[in-house]
N, C-alpha and C positions, 0 to 999 in steps of 0.2 A: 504493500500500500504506500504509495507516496506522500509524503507528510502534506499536510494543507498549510496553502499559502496565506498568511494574515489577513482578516478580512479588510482591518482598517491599519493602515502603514502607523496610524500618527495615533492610534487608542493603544493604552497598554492591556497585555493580551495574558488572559488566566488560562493554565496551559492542562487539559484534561485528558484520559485514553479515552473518556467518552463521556457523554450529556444525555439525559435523558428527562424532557419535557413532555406534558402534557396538557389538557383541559386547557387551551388556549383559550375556544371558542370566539374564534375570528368571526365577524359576523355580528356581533352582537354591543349593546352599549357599555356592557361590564366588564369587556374584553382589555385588559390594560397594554394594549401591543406598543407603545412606544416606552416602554420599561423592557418589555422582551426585547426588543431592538437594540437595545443599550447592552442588555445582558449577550445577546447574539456578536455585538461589535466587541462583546470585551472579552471574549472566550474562543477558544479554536479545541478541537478536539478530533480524535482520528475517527470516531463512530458519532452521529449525534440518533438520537431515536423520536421519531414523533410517537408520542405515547398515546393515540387517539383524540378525539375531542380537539382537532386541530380548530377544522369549520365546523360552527353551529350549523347543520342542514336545518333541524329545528324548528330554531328561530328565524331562518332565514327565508321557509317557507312562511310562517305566518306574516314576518314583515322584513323589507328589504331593509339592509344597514349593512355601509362595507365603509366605514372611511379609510385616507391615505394610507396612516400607518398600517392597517390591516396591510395594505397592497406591500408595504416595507420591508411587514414582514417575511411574508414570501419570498421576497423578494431576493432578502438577508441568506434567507434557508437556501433556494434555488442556486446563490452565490457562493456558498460552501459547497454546495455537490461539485460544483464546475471547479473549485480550488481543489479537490480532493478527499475533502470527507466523505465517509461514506451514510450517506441518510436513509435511515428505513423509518418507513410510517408504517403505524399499527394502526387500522381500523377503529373505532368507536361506536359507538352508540348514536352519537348526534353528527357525524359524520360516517355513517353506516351505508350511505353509497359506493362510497369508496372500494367496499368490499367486492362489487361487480369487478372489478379492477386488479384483484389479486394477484400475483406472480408478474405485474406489467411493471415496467418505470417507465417515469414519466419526468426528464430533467434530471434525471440523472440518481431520481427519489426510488426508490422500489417498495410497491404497495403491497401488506404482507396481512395476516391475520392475526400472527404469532412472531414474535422471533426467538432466537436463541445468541445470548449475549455470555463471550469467553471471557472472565474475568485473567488478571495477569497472574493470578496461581494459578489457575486452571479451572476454576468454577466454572458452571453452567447456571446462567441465569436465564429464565423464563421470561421473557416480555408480551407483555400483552393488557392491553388498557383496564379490562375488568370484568365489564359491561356482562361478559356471557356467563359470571359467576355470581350477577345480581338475578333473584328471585322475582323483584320488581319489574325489571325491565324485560325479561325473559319470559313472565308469567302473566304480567298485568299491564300490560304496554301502554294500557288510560292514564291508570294509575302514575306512572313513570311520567305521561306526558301532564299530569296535573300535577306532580309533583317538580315540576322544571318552571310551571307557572308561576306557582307558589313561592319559589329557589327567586327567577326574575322581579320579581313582585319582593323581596327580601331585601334582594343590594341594592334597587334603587330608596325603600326608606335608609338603606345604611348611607348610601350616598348624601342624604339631605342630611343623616343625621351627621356624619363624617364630617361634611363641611359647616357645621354650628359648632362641632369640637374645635374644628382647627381652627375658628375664628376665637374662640377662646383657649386657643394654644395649649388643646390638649390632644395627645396623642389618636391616632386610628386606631379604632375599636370593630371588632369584627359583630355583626350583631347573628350572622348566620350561623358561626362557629359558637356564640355564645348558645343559640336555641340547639345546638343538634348536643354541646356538651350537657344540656339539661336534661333533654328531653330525652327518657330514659330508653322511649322504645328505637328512638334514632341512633342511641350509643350502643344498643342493643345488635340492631341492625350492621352498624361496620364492624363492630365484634364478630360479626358470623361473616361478615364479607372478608376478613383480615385471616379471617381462619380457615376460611374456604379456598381461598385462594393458598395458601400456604399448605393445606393436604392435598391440593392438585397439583401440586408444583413437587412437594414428597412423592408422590402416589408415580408421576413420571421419570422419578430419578433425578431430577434438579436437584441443586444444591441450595437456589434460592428463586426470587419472584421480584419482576418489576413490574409496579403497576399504575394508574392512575383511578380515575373514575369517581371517585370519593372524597375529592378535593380536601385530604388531610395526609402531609406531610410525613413520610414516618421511614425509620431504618429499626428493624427491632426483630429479635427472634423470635419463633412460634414455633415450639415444639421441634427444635430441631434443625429449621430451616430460616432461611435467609429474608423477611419480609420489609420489602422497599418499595414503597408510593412516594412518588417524585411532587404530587402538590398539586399547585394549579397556578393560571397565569390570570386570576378575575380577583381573587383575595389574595393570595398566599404569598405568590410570585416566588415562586420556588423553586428549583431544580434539582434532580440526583444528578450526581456527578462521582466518576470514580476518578480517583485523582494517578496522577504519572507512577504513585508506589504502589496502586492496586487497594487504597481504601474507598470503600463507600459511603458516601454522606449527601446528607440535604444542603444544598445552598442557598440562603434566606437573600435574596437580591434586592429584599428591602430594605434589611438591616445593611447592608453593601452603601446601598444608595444613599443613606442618613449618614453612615461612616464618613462619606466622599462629601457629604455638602457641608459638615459639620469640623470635615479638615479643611475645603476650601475658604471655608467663615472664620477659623482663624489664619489659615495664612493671611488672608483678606487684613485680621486686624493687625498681624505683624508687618505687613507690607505697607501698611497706615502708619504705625509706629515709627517704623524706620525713612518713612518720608520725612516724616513728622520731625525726625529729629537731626 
C-alpha cells in the first residue's frame, strides 16, 4: 500500500494505521460536517472506514437539505482515496441503499456490508455499522422510523437550548445522551445491543467488533472480546482510531477543538503582551 499523501501541505497532520467514522448523517441539519472536515484535514491514515450512516436517505427522502460542507465533505473523503488511502464504506440503516451497491467502488471507495479490519498484532476486527443487530430496526421498521423523529425533534430543542447556555457561557450539554442515560429501558436497550454485537463477533472467531449505530462512544470488553463504537458526527464528534503502535481509542474532536482555541487565546494574549511591551 503506498503511504497517503497529506491532505492539507500547511494543516499539521495526526498520523493513524486507521480511522474509523461513523453516523455522519450528511443530509440533515444536525449533521456537524464542517468539524468533520477539520478533523479529515488534520488526520491521514493508511485504512479510513465509513462506518454506515454516512447519508441520511431518511431524512432526505422526507425533506431535501444538503449544504456546502456536506459536498466538502465528500469531497475531503473522495481526496484520500485518490492520495492513497484505502476507504471502505459499511452500509447503514439510513443509508441502506447503498447496499444495492455491494462488492462495487465507486472513486476509488469500495461498498461493503461487513468488513474485516487487521489490527498490527494481528487481531481480526469485525466492522460493521450495527443496524442488523438492532431488534428495532430489523423487526419494527415504524417503530425505528418514529423513533429517528423523535431523535430529530430532540437536537433541534438541544440546539435552542445549547445556544441560551452559550450565551450565558456555559458549556454544551447533550440533552439526548442525558434522556437515553435515564431512561432505563433505553440503557437497557444498548446493553443488549453492546452484547449482541460482541457474541456475534465471538461466535465468528473475531477477536473484536467495530461499530457505530448507537451514537455512544465506547472501547470496553464484553466477555472476552474487543467492543468498539466509534460515536457519531451530530453530538459526539468522535472517532476510533488505532494509533501507528496498534492501540485502540476514541478521539473526542471536541475536546481537540477547545484545546486548539483555548491555546490560540493565549498565545493571542502573549502576543499582546509582548507588543505591548
Amino acid at each position: 500500500m503506498k503511504p497517503p499523501v497529506p491532505d492539507d501541505d500547511n494543516a499539521p497532520t495526526l498520523r493513524f494505521r486507521a480511522i474509523f467514522i461513523s453516523d455522519i448523517h450528511l443530509g440533515t441539519p444536525g449533521c456537524q460536517a464542517e468539524h468533520l472536515v477539520d478533523f479529515l484535514r488534520h488526520t491521514e491514515s493508511d485504512e479510513l472506514y465509513l462506518v454506515g450512516d454516512i447519508i441520511d436517505g431518511w431524512q432526505l427522502q422526507r425533506r431535501w437539505y444538503w449544504h456546502q460542507s456536506h459536498n466538502d465533505v465528500i469531497q475531503k473523503v473522495l481526496r484520500k482515496a485518490r492520495k492513497g488511502t484505502k476507504v471502505t464504506y459499511v452500509a447503514g440503516n439510513h443509508d441502506e441503499g447503498a447496499r444495492q451497491f455491494i462488492g462495487l467502488a465507486f472513486g476509488g471507495i469500495e461498498i461493503v456490508n461487513e468488513a474485516v479490519h487487521h489490527t498490527k498484532d494481528g487481531r481480526l476486527l469485525l466492522v460493521t455499522h450495527g443496524d442488523l443487530f438492532d431488534a428495532v430496526v430489523q423487526g419494527a421498521r415504524w417503530l425505528a422510523l418514529l423513533g429517528d423523529s423523535a431523535y430529530t425533534l430532540t437536537l433541534k430543542l438541544n440546539q435552542w437550548f445549547n445556544h441560551a447556555r452559550a450565551s450565558l457561557g456555559l458549556p454544551y450539554w447533550s440533552l439526548s445522551r442525558f434522556l437515553k442515560d435515564r431512561v432505563k429501558n433505553a440503557v437497557s436497550y444498548i446493553t443488549n445491543f453492546e452484547e449482541a454485537l460482541a457474541h456475534e463477533a465471538k461466535r465468528r472467531g473475531f477477536a473484536g467488533v467495530v461499530c457505530g449505530h448507537i451514537h455512544k462512544a465506547e472501547v470496553r470488553d464484553i466477555d472476552g472480546v474487543l467492543y468498539c463504537n466509534d460515536g457519531d458526527w451530530v453530538e459526539s464528534l468522535t472517532a476510533l482510531v488505532e494509533t501507528e503502535e496498534g492501540e485502540l481509542k476514541v478521539i473526542d474532536w471536541k475536546a481537540i477543538e477547545a484545546l486548539k482555541e483555548r491555546t490560540l487565546a493565549v498565545k493571542g494574549v502573549e502576543l499582546a503582551h509582548s507588543i505591548g511591551d
